[in-house]
C-alpha positions in Angstrom: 10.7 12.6 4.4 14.2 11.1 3.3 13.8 9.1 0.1 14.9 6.4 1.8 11.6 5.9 4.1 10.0 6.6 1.1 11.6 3.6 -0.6 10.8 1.8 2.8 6.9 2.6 2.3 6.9 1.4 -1.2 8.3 -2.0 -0.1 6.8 -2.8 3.0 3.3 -2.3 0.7 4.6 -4.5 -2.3 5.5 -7.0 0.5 1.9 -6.7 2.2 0.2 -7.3 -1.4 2.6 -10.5 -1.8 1.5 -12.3 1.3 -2.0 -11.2 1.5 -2.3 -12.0 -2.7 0.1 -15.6 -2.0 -2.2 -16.3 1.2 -5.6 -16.0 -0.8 -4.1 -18.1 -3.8 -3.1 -20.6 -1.3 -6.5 -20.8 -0.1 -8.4 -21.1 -2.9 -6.2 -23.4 -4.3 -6.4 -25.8 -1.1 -6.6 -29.5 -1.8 -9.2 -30.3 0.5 -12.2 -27.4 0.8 -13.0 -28.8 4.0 -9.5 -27.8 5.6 -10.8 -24.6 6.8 -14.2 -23.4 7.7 -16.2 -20.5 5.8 -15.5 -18.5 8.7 -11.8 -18.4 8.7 -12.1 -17.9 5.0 -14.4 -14.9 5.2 -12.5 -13.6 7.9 -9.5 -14.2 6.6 -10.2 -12.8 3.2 -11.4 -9.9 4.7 -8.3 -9.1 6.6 -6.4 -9.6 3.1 -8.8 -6.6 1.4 -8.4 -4.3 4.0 -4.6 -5.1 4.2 -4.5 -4.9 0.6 -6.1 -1.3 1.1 -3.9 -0.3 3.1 -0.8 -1.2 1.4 -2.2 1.1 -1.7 -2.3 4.1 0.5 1.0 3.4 2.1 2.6 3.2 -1.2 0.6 6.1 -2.1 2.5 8.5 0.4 5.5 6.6 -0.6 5.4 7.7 -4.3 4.2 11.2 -3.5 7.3 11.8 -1.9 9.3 10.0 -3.9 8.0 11.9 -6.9 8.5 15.1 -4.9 5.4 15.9 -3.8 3.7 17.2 -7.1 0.3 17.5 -7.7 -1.7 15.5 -10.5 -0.4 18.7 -13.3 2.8 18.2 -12.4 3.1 21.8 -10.3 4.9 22.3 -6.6 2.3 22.5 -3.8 2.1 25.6 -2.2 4.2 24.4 0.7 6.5 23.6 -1.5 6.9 27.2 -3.4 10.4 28.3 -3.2 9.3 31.8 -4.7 7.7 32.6 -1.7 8.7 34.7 1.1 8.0 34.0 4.4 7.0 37.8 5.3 
């Protein structure tokens, strides 16, 4: 992966958090409670968590590649062994 998609993850995840985060502020801050149903909100809400979820994991792979694909000790993966042969 090109460290530019990886940049591209890690933004498109920061902008998910900002409109699901800004969207849920919005609503709980509404004027008038009786705007929207409990419904909407629960459903809504519930988008927002899972959408939230899944802009951790995309920034996730983002940062593992922009890191360079280390593991938590700070060693290459196997894959990414460039002592090994391929015989």
């Amino acid at each position: 992966m090109k460290r530019s998609h990886a940049y591209l993850l890690l933004v498109a995840a920061a902008w998910s958090v900002f409109v699901w985060v800004s969207f849920v502020v919005i609503q709980l801050h509404s004027a008038d409670p009786s705007d929207r149903t409990l419904g909407f909100r629960v459903v809504h809400f519930t988008l927002a968590g899972i959408s939230i979820l899944f802009a951790v994991a995309v920034a996730r792979v983002g940062w593992i590649h922009l890191r360079g694909r280390r593991t938590r000790l700070g060693r290459p993966l196997p894959s990414q062994d460039l002592t090994r042969t391929g015989s």
